[in-house]
C-alpha positions as CSV (number, residue, x, y, z in Angstrom):
1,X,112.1,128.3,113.7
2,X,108.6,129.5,113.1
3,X,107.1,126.6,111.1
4,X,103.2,126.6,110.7
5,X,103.0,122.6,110.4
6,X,105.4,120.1,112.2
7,X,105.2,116.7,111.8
8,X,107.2,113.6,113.0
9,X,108.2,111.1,110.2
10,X,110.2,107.4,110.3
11,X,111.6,107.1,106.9
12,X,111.4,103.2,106.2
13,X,111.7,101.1,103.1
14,X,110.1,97.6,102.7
15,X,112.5,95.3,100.4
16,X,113.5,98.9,98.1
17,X,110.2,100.4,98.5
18,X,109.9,103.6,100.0
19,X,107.3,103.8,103.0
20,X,107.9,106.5,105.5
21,X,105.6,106.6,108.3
22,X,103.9,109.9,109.7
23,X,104.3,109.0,113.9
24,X,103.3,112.5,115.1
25,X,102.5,115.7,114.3
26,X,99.0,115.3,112.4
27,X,95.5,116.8,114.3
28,X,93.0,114.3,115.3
29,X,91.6,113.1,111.8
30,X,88.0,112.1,112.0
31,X,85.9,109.0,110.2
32,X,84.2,106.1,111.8
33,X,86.5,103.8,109.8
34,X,90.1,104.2,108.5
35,X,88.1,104.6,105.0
36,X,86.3,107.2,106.6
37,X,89.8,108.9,107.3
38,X,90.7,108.1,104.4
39,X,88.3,110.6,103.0
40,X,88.6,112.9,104.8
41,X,92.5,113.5,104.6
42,X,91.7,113.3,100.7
43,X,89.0,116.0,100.2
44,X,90.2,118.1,103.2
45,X,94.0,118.0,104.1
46,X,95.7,117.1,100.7
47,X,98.1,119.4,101.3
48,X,99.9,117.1,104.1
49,X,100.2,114.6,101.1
50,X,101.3,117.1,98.9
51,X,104.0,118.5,101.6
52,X,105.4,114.5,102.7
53,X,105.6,113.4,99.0
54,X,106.1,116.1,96.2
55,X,109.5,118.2,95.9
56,X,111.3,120.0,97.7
57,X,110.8,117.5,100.3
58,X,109.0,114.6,98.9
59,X,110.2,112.8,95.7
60,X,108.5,110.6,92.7
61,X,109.5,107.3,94.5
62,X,108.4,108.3,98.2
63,X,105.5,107.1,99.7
64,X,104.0,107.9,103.2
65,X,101.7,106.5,105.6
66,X,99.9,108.8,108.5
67,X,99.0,106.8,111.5
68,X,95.4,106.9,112.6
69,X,92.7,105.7,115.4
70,X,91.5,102.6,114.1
71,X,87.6,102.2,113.5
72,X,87.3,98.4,114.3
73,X,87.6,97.7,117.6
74,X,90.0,94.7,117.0
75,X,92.5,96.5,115.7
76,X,96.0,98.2,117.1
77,X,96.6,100.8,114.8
78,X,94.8,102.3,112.0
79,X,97.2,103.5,108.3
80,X,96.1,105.7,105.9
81,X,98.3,105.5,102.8
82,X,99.6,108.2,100.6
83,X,100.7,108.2,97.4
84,X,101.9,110.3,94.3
85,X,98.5,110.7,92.8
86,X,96.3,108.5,95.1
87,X,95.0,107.4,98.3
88,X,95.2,103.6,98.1
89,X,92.6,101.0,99.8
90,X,95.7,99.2,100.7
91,X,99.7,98.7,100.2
92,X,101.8,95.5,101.0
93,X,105.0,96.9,101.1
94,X,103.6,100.2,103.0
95,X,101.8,98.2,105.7
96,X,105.1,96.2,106.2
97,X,106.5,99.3,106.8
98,X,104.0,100.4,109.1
99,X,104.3,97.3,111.4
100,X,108.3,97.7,111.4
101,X,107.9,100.9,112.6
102,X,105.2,100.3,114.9
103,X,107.3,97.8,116.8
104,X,110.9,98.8,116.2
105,X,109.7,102.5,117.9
106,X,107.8,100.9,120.6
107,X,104.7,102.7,119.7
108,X,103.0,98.8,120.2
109,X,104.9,96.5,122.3
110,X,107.3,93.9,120.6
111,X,107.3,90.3,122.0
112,X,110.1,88.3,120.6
113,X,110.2,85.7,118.4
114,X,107.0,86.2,117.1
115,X,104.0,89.6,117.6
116,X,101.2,89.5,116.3
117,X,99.6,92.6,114.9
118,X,95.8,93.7,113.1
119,X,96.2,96.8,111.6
120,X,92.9,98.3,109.8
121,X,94.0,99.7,106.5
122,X,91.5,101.7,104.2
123,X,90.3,98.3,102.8
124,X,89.9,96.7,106.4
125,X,91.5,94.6,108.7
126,X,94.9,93.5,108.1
127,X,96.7,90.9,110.1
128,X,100.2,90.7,110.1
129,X,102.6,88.4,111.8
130,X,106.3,89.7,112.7
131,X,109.3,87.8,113.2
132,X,111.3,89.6,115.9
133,X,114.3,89.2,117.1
134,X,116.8,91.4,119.1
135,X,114.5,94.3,118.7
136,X,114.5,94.1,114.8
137,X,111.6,92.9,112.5
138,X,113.4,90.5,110.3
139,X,109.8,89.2,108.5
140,X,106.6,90.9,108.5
141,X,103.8,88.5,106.5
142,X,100.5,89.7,106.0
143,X,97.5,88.4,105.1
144,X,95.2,90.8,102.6
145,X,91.6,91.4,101.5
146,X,90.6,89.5,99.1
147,X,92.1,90.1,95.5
148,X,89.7,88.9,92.9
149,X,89.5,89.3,88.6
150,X,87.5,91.7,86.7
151,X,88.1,90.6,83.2
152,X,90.9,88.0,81.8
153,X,92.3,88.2,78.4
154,X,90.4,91.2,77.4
155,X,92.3,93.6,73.9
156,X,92.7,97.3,74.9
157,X,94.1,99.4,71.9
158,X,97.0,101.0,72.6
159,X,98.5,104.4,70.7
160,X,101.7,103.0,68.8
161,X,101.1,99.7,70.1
162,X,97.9,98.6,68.8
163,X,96.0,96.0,70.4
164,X,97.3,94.3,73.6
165,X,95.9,91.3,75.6
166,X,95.6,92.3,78.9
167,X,93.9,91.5,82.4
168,X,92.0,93.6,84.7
169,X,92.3,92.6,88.8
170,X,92.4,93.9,92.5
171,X,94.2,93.3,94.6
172,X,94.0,96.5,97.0
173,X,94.7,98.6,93.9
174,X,93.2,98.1,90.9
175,X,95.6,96.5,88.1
176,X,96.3,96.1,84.9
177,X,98.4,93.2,83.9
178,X,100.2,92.4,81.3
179,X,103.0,89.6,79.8
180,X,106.2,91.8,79.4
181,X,107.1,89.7,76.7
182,X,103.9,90.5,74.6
183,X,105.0,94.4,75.0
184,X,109.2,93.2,73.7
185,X,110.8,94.4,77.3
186,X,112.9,93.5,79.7
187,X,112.3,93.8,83.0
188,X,115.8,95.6,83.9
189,X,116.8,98.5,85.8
190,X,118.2,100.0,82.9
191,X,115.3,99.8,81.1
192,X,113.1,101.2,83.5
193,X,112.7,104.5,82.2
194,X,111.2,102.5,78.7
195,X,109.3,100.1,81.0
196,X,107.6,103.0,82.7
197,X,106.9,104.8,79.4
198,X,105.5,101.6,77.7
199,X,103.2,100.9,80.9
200,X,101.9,104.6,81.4
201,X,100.5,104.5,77.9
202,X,99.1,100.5,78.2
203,X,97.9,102.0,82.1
204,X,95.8,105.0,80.5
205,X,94.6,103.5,77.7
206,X,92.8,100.4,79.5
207,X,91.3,102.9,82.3
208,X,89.9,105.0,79.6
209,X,88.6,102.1,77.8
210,X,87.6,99.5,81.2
211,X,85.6,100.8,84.0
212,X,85.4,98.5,86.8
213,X,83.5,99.6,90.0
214,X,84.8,97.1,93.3
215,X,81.6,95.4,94.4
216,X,81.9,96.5,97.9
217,X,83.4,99.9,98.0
218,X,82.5,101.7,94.8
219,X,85.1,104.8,96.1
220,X,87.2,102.4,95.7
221,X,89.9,103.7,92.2
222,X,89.7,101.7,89.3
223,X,92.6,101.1,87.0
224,X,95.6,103.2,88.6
225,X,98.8,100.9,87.9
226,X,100.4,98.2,86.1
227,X,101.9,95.1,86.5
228,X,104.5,94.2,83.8
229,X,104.9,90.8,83.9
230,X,108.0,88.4,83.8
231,X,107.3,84.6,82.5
232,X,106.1,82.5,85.0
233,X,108.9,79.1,86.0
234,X,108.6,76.3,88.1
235,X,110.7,75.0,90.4
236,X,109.8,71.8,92.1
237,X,106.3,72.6,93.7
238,X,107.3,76.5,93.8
239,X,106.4,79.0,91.7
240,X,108.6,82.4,90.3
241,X,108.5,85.6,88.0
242,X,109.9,88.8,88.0
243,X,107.7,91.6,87.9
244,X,107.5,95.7,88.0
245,X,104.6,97.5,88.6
246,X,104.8,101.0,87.1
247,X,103.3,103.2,89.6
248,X,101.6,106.6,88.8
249,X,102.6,108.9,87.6
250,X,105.6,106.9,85.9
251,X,108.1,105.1,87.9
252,X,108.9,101.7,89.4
253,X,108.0,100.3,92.1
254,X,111.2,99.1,93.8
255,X,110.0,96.3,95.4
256,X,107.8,93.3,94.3
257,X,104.8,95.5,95.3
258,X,102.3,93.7,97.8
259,X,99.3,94.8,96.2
260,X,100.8,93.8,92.5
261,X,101.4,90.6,93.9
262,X,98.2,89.8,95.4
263,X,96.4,90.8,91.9
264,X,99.0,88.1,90.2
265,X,97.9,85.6,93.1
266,X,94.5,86.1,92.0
267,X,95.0,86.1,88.0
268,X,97.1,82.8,88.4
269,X,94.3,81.5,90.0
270,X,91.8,82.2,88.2
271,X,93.7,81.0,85.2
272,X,94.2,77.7,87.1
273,X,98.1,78.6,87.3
274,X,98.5,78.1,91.5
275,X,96.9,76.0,93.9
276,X,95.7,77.3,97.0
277,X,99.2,77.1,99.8
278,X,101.3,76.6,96.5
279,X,104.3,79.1,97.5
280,X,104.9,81.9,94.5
281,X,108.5,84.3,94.9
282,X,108.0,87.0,93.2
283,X,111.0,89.3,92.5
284,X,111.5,93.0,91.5
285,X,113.1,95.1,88.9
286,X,115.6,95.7,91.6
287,X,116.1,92.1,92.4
288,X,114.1,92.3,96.0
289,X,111.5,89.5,96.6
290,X,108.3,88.8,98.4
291,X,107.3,85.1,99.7
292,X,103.2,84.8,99.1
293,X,100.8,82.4,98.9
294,X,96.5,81.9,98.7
295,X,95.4,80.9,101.8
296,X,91.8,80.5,101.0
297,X,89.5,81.3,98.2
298,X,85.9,83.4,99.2
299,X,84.2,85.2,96.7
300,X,83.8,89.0,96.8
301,X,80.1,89.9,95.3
302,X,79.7,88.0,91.9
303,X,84.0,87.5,91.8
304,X,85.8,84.5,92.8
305,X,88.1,85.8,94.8
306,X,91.6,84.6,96.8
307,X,92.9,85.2,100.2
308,X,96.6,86.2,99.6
309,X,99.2,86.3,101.8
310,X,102.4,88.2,101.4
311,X,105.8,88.0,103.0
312,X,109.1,90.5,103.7
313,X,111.2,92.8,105.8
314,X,111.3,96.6,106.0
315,X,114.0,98.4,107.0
316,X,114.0,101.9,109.3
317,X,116.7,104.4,108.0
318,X,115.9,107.6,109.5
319,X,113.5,109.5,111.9
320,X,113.3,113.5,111.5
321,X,111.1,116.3,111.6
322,X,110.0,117.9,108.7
323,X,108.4,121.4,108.7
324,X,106.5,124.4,106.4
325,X,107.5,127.5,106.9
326,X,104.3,130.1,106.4
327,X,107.1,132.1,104.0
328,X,108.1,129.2,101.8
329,X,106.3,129.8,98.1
330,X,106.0,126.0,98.2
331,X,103.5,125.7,100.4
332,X,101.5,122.5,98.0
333,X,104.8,121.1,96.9
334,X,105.9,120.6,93.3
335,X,106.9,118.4,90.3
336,X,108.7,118.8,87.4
337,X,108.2,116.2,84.4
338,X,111.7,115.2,84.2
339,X,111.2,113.1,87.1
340,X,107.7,112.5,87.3
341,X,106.8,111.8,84.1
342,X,104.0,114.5,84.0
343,X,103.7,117.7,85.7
344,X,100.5,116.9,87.9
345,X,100.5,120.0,90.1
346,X,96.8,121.0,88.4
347,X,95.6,118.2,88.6
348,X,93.7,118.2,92.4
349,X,94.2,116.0,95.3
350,X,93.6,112.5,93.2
351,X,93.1,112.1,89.6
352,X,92.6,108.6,87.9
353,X,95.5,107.1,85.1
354,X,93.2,108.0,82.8
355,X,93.3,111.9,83.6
């Protein structure tokens, strides 16, 4: 074979949600922080995202995380996530990934029952605690950066919709988040194709009408998904909802979605919802759940903000080589909008919900 680019990946799903890590393959990526990296893999190398994640080899619901020297000294690894459209600060679901892989591959020694890991994401340090046993990660809980509210109950006029009540949070990724009920869906895998239509259009039309700006890293996106929202029940001291977050440019995420859930930590919160330790399950369209809980409160520049912690497993199903052949006409990948919702070849490297 006479590929021009070879890389190593670990495909790996966290409870539904793709995640495939990038283990070798990719030239020393410079940045005195992950963020750093982060940048630089955005405005320079886009087309390795392009290659892992958009057809003929990538698809709408993959996602892909390239392994990195960490900045911070404390940490083991460094991660920076890729996405469809987007470089995130941080993924729950991706970083449970990460550490599975991590361990599972012996790239970082496993000690059973229990390793510890800190991982430095593009938002910072990230610890995450592994349940271990026989070789197998069988719980992987994180604890996040904080996840705070912009605005609560704030209208956004929708087109065909009108005006929806909707709130505006971080929590890694900035959200929007809405009651499902207000929009008249079910959260339902066969109505995911209508969920992801309804929540592209709420999506767009609050970051065209909302800019937020993260106190502490203004490169940080603003609005670039959605949670939809399931009714919140208690049971005993516990709380529970279902949820899907539709992420860009139009599709579920398949598992509770780490980041979605930290931003529903904080908005329960700050609507005086969930006490700090107060355990919240919250499920996914595809009936996959994350354990989470606050485990502090802090404030992140004029925001009250929470300390969330997230729990679940991830699941290695493959490791391969994928390659680019200097001949292939593909060279940048592809999409079509029968799956993707939008044809977003044109579009550059990373283009806001808005776009």
């Amino acid at each position: 074979m006479r590929w021009n680019r070879t890389i190593t990946v670990v495909d790996c799903h966290a409870e539904g949600e793709s995640g495939q890590v990038v283990v070798g393959g990719v030239p020393h990526v410079p940045g005195d922080t992950v963020f750093d990296k982060r940048l630089h893999l955005q405005n320079h190398v886009d087309d390795l995202r392009r290659m892992i994640l958009f057809e003929p080899r990538g698809a709408a619901h993959h996602n892909a995380n390239v392994l990195v020297a960490p900045g911070d000294p404390r940490a083991q690894m460094g991660y920076v996530i890729l996405e469809s459209t987007e470089y995130p600060a941080m993924s729950g679901s991706n970083t449970m990934c990460v550490a599975t892989v991590l361990l599972e591959t012996g790239i970082l020694p496993m000690t059973e029952p229990v390793t510890e890991l800190t991982l430095e994401s593009p938002a910072g340090l990230i610890t995450v605690t592994c349940d271990c046993k026989d070789g197998k990660v069988t719980r992987a809980r994180l604890v996040n950066q904080p996840a705070f509210a912009y605005h609560l109950d704030i209208p956004v006029t929708v087109p065909d919709l009108g005006e929806v009540v909707v709130d505006i949070v971080y929590g890694g990724m900035t959200y929007v988040i809405v009651d499902v009920d207000r929009l008249g869906l079910e959260i339902h895998p066969a109505k995911a194709r209508e969920l992801c239509t309804v929540g592209e259009a709420v999506k767009r039309a609050a970051a065209r009408q909302i800019d937020v700006v993260h106190p502490d890293n203004p490169e940080i996106p603003g609005i670039t998904n959605i949670v939809l929202a399931g009714p919140l029940r208690r049971e005993g001291d516990e709380l529970h909802a279902r949820n899907t977050v539709v992420v860009s440019p139009g599709r579920c995420d398949r598992s509770p979605c780490g980041t979605g859930t930290s931003a529903r930590l904080a908005q329960l919160h700050a609507k005086g919802l969930i006490e700090v330790g107060q355990r919240f399950v919250h499920t996914s369209i595809t009936g996959t759940m994350f354990d989470s809980h606050i485990v502090s409160t802090t404030t992140v520049g004029p925001y009250d903000a929470v300390v969330p912690s997230i729990a679940g497993q991830a699941w290695i199903t493959g490791i391969y080589q994928m390659g680019m052949d200097p001949t292939d006409p593909f060279q940048r990948g592809f999409t079509l909008a029968d799956t993707w919702m939008r044809q977003i070849d044109d579009l550059g490297p990373v283009h806001s919900a808005a776009e």
